[in-house]
NUVEXMAR-255068 format. One record per residue (C-alpha): residue number from 0; residue in one letter; chain; x, y, z. Coordinates in steps of 0.5 Angstrom, whole numbers. Layout:
<mifis>
+-----+---+---+-------+-------+-------+
!   k ! r ! c !  east ! north !    up !
+-----+---+---+-------+-------+-------+
! NUM ! a ! A !     X !     Y !     Z !
...
+-----+---+---+-------+-------+-------+
</mifis>
This chain:
<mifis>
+-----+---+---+-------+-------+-------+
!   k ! r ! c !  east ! north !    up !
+-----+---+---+-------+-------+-------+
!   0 ! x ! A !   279 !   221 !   264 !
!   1 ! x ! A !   276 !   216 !   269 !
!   2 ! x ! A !   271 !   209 !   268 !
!   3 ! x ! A !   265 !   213 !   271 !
!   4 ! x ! A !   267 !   220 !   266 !
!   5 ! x ! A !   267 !   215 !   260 !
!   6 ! x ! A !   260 !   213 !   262 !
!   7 ! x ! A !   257 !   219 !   262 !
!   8 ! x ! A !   261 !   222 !   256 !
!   9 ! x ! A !   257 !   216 !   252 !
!  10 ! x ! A !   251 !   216 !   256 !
!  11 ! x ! A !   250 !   223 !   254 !
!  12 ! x ! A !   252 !   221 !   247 !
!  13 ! x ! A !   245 !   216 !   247 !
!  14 ! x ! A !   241 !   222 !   250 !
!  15 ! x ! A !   242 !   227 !   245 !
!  16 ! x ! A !   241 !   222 !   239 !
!  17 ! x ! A !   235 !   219 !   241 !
!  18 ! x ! A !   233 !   226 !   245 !
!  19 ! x ! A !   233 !   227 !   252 !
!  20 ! x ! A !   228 !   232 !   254 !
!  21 ! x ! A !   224 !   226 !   252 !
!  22 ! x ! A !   227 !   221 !   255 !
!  23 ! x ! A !   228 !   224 !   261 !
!  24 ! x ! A !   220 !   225 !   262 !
!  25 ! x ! A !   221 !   233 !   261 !
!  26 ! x ! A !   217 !   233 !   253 !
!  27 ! x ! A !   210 !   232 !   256 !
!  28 ! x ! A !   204 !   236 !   259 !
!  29 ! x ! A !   206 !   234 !   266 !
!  30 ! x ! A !   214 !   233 !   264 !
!  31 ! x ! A !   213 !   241 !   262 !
!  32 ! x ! A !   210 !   243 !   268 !
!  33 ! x ! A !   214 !   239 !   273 !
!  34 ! x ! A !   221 !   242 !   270 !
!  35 ! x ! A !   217 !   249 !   271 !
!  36 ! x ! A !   217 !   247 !   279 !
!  37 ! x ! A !   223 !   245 !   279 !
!  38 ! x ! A !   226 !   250 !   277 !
!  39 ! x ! A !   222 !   255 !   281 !
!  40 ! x ! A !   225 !   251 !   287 !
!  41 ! x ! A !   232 !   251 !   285 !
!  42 ! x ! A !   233 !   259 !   283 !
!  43 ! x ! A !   228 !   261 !   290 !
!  44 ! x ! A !   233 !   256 !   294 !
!  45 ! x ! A !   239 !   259 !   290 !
!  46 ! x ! A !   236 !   266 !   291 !
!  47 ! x ! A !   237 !   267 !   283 !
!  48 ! x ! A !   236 !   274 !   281 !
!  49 ! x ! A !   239 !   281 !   277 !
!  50 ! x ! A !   247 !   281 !   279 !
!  51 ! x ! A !   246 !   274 !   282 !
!  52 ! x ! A !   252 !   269 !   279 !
!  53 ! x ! A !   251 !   263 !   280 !
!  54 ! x ! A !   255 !   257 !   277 !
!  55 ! x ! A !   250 !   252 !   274 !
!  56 ! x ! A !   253 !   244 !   274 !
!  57 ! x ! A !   251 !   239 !   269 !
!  58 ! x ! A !   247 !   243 !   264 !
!  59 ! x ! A !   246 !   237 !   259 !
!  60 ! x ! A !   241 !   240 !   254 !
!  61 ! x ! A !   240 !   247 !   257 !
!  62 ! x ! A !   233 !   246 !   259 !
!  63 ! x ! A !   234 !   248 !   266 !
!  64 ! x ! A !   239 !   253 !   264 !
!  65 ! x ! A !   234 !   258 !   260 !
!  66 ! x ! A !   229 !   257 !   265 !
!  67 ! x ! A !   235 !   260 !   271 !
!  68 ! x ! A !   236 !   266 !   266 !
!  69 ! x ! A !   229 !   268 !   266 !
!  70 ! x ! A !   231 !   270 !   272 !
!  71 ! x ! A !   237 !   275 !   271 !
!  72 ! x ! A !   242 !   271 !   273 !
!  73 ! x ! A !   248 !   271 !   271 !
!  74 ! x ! A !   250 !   263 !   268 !
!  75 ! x ! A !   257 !   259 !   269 !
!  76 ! x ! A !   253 !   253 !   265 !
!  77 ! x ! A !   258 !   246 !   266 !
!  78 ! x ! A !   257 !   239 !   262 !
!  79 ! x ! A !   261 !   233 !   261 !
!  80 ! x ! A !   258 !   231 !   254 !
!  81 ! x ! A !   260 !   236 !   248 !
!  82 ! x ! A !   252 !   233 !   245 !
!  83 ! x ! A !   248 !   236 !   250 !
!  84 ! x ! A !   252 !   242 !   250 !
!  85 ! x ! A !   251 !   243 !   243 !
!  86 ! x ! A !   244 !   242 !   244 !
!  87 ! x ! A !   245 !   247 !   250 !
!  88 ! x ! A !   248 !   253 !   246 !
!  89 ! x ! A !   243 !   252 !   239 !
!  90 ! x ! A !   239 !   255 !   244 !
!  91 ! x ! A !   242 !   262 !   243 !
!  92 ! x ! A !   242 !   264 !   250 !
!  93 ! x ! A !   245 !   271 !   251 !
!  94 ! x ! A !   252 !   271 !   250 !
!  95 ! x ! A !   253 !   276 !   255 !
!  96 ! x ! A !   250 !   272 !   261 !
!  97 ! x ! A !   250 !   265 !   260 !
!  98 ! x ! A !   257 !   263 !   258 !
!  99 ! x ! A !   257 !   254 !   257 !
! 100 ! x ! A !   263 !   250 !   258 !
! 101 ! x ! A !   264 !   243 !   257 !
! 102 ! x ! A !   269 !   240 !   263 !
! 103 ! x ! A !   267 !   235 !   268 !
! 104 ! x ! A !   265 !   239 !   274 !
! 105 ! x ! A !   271 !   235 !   279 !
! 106 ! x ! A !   277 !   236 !   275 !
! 107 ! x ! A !   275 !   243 !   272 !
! 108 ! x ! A !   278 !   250 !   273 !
! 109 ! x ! A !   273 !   255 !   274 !
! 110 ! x ! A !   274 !   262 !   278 !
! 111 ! x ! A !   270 !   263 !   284 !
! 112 ! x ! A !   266 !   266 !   288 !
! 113 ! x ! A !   259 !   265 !   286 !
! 114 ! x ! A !   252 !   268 !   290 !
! 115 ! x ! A !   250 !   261 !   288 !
! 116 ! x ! A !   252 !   254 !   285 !
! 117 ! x ! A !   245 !   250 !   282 !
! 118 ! x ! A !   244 !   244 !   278 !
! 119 ! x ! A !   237 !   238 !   277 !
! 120 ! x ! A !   238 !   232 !   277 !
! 121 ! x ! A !   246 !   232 !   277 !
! 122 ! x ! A !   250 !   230 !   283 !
! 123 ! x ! A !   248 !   223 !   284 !
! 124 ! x ! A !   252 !   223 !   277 !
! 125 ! x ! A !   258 !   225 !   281 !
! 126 ! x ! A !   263 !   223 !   286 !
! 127 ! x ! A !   259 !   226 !   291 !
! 128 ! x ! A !   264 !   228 !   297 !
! 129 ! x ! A !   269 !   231 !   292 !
! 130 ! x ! A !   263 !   235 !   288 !
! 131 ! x ! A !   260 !   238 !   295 !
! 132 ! x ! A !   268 !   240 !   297 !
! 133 ! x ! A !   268 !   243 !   290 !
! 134 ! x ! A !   262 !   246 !   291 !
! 135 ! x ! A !   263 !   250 !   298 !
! 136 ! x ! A !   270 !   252 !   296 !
! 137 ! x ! A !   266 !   256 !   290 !
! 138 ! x ! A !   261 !   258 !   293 !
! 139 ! x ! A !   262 !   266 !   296 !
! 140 ! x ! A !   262 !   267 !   304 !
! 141 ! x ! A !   254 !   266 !   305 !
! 142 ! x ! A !   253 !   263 !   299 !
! 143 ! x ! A !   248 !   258 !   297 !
! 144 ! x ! A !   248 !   250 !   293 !
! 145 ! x ! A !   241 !   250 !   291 !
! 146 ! x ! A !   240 !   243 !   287 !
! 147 ! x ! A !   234 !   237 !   287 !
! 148 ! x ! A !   235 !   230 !   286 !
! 149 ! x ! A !   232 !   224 !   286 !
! 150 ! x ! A !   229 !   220 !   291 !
! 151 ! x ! A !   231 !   213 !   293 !
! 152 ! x ! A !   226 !   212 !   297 !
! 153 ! x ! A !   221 !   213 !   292 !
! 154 ! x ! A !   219 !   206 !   288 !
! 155 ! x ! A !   220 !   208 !   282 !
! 156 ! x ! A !   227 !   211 !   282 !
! 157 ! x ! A !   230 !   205 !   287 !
! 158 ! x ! A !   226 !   200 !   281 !
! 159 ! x ! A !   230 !   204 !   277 !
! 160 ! x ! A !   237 !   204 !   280 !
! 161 ! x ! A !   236 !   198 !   281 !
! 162 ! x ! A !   234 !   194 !   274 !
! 163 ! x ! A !   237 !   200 !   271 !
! 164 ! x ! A !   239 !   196 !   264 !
! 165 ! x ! A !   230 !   197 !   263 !
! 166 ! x ! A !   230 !   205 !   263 !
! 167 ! x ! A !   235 !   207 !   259 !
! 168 ! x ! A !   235 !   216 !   262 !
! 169 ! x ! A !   240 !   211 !   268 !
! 170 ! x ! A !   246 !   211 !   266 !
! 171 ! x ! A !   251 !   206 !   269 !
! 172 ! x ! A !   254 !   210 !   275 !
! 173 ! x ! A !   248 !   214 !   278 !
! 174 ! x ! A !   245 !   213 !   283 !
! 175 ! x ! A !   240 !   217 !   288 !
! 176 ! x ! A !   240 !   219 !   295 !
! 177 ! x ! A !   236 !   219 !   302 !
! 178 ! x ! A !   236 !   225 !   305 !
! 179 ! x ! A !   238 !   223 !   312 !
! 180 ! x ! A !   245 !   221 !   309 !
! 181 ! x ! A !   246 !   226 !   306 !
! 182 ! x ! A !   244 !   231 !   310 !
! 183 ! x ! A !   251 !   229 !   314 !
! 184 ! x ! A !   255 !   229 !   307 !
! 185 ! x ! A !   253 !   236 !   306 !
! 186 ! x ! A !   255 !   238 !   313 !
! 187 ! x ! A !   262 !   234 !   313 !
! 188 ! x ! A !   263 !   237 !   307 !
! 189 ! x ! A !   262 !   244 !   312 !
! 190 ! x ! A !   256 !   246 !   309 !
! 191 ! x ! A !   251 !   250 !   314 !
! 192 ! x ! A !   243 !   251 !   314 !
! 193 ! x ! A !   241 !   245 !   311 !
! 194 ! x ! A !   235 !   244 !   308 !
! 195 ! x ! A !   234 !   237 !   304 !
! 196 ! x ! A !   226 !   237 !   303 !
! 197 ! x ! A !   222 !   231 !   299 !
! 198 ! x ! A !   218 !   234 !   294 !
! 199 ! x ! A !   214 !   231 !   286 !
! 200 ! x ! A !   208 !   227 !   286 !
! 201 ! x ! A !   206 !   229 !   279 !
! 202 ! x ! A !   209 !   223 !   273 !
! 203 ! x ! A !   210 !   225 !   267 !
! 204 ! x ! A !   205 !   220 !   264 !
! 205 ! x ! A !   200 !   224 !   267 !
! 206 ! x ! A !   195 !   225 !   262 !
! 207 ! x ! A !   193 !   232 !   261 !
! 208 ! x ! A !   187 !   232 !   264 !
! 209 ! x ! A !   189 !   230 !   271 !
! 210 ! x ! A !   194 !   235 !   270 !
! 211 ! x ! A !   190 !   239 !   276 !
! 212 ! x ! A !   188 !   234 !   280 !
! 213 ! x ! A !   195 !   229 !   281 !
! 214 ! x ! A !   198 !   236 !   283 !
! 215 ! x ! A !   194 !   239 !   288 !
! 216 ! x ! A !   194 !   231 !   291 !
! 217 ! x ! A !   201 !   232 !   290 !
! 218 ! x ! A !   202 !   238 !   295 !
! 219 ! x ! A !   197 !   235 !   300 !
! 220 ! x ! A !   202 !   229 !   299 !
! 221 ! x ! A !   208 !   234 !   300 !
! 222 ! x ! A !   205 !   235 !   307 !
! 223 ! x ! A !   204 !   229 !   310 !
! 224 ! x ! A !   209 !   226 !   315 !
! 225 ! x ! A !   211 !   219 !   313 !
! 226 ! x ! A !   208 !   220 !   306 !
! 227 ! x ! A !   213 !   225 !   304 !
! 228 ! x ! A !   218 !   222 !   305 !
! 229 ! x ! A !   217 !   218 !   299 !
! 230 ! x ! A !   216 !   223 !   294 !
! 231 ! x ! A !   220 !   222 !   287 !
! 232 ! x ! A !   225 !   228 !   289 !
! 233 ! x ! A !   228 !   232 !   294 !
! 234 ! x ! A !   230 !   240 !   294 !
! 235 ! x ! A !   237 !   240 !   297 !
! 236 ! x ! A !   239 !   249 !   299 !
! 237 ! x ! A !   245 !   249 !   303 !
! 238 ! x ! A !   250 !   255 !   305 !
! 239 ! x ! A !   257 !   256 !   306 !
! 240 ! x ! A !   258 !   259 !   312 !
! 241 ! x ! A !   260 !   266 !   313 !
+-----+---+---+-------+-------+-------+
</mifis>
């Protein structure tokens, strides 16, 4: 097991302690409501559905995992951190769709193909270029990755990666990503139809009663050249070629 592997495995440690959906900024009326978007975006990209099957990284606590299966999909869900995985598993999800594994996404062996491989706020934990390979060999012919990430053009997240000992959701080794550049990793690593999509300017500490408001701002804000770009997260769909 490697340094970064390490870190993450403790990492993971810490957020199951001091709980992560908290931490992570899901636990809010805002947070809330943001995770339900996000995960809309995901499974529409993904194309989630009865008979789809679709492999799930970094599943962490399983938020994000039980939200995907409302959809009908059938779940491969993978983690590095066996803390967030029991955290996942007390959720009882039905065994005979959603199944939990606890592996690093490089290093394990998992049996393809899938419709769909997905994830939030996973690969800019990983090794990107080997994760991205990984996933396209999983993926079935015409198959889709459906993720979203955060922004490095966003002010907070690029305070955040840059001080990142003052906000304990940073782990050591993650980073996050400018779409331009990814756009062309997802392409060397023969990905077709690519769309990576700046989206989210609604905070977690936004109080309830602006709920409304900030949101709707936000969708105007998604739309406007320029401005866009700095939104706090990106939804990243792509697919194997046939």
């Amino acid at each position: 097991m490697d340094l970064k592997a390490r870190h993450e495995i403790e990492h993971g440690v810490k957020l199951a302690l001091d709980d992560a959906e908290r931490t992570w900024g899901w636990g809010t009326p805002a947070g809330r409501i943001r995770a339900q978007r996000r995960a809309r975006i995901i499974a529409s990209g993904a194309r989630l559905g009865p008979g789809t099957r679709a492999l799930e990284i970094g599943c962490g606590t399983g938020m994000f995992t039980e939200l995907f299966a409302q959809t009908g999909a059938s779940l491969l869900a993978v983690d590095i951190s066996p803390d967030l995985l029991k955290i996942a598993m007390g959720r009882n999800l039905p065994a005979e769709q959603v199944q939990f594994c606890e592996r690093r996404f490089e290093d394990c062996d998992i049996e393809g193909p899938f419709d769909a491989v997905v994830g939030s706020s996973v690969l800019h934990h990983l090794d990107l270029e080997e994760a991205l390979r990984k996933i396209c060999g999983l993926l079935k012919p015409g198959g889709t990755m459906s993720f979203a990430e955060p922004n490095m053009l966003n002010p907070q997240v690029f305070v955040e990666r840059r001080f990142r000992k003052w906000f304990p959701e940073v782990s050591d080794d993650e980073t996050a990503f400018v779409r331009w550049k990814l756009r062309r990793q997802l392409e060397a690593a023969g990905f077709k139809q690519i769309r990576v999509t700046p989206f989210d300017w609604l905070h977690p500490a936004t109080p309830a009663s602006l709920i409304r408001l900030i949101g709707g701002l936000g969708r105007c804000l998604e739309k406007t050249p320029a401005i866009r770009e700095f939104a706090g997260s990106m939804a990243i769909c792509a697919l194997r070629p046939e």
